[in-house]
C-alpha positions in Angstrom: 21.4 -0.6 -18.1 22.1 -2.3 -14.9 24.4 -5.1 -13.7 24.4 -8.2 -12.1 25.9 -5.9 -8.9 23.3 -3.6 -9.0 20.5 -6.4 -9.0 21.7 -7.7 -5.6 22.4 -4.8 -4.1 18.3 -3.8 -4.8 17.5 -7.5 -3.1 20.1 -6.8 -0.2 18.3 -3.2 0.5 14.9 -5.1 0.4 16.0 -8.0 2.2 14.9 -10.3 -0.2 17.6 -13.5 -0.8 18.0 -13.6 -4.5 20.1 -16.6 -5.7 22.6 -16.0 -9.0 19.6 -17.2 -11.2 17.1 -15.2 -10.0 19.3 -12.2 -10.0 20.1 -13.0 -13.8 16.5 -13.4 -14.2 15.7 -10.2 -12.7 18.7 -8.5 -14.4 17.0 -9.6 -17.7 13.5 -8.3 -16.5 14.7 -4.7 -15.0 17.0 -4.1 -18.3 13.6 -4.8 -20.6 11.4 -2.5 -18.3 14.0 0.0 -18.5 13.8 -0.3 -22.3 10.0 0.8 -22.6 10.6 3.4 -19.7 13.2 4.9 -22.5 10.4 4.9 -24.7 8.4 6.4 -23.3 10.6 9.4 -22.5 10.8 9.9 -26.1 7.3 10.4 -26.9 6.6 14.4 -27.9 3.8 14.7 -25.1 4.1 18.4 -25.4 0.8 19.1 -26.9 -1.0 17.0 -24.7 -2.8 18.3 -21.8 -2.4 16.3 -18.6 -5.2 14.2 -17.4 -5.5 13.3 -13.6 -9.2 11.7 -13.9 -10.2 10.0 -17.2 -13.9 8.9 -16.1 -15.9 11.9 -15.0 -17.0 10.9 -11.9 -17.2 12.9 -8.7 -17.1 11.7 -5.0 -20.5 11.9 -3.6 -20.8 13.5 0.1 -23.1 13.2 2.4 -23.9 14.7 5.9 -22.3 12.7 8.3 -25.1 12.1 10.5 -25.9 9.9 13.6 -28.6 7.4 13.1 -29.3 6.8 16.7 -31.7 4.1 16.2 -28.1 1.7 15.5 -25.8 3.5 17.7 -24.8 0.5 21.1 -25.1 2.1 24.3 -21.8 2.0 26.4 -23.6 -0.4 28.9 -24.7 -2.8 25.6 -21.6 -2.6 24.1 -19.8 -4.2 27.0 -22.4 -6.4 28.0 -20.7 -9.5 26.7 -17.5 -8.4 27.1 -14.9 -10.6 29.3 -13.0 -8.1 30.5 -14.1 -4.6 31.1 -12.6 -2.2 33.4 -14.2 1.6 34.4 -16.5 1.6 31.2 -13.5 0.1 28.6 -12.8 -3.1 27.3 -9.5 -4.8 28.8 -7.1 -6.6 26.1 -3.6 -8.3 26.6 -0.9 -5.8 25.7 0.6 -6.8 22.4 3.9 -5.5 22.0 7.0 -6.8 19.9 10.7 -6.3 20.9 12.6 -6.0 18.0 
């Protein structure tokens, strides 16, 4: 089971503020989850063979082709651009210091 300690250690290592409430809250909450995860573990699943896909259906692929009939030309795909520079469109830089 965990503690009170343990439960604000988790919100300090996700940087989430917990206040004592919450963290008795979530004490409460983790300690019943953890009670069903025991449960679980006790099941005899020995006999059961694993299933990674319950619905029986397949990915359907295709040929990735080129419709060229929708494909922009470089020129058209600029064309109401504001800023374009050697064939390219020009954005501000977007960059974060951290």
């Amino acid at each position: 089971m965990l503690t009170k300690d343990i439960v604000k250690k988790i919100s300090q290592l996700a940087r989430i503020p917990i206040k004592d409430d919450e963290a008795e809250e979530l004490l409460s909450g983790f300690n019943k989850t953890l009670k069903v995860v025991d449960e679980l573990f006790k099941v005899d699943v020995s006999q059961v063979e694993p299933t990674h896909q319950v619905t029986d259906l397949e990915n359907v692929f295709r040929e990735d082709e080129v419709d060229e009939n929708q494909m922009l030309s470089q020129d058209k795909a600029l064309q109401q651009a504001k800023n374009k520079h050697n064939g390219y469109f020009v954005v501000d830089q977007i960059l974060e210091d951290d």
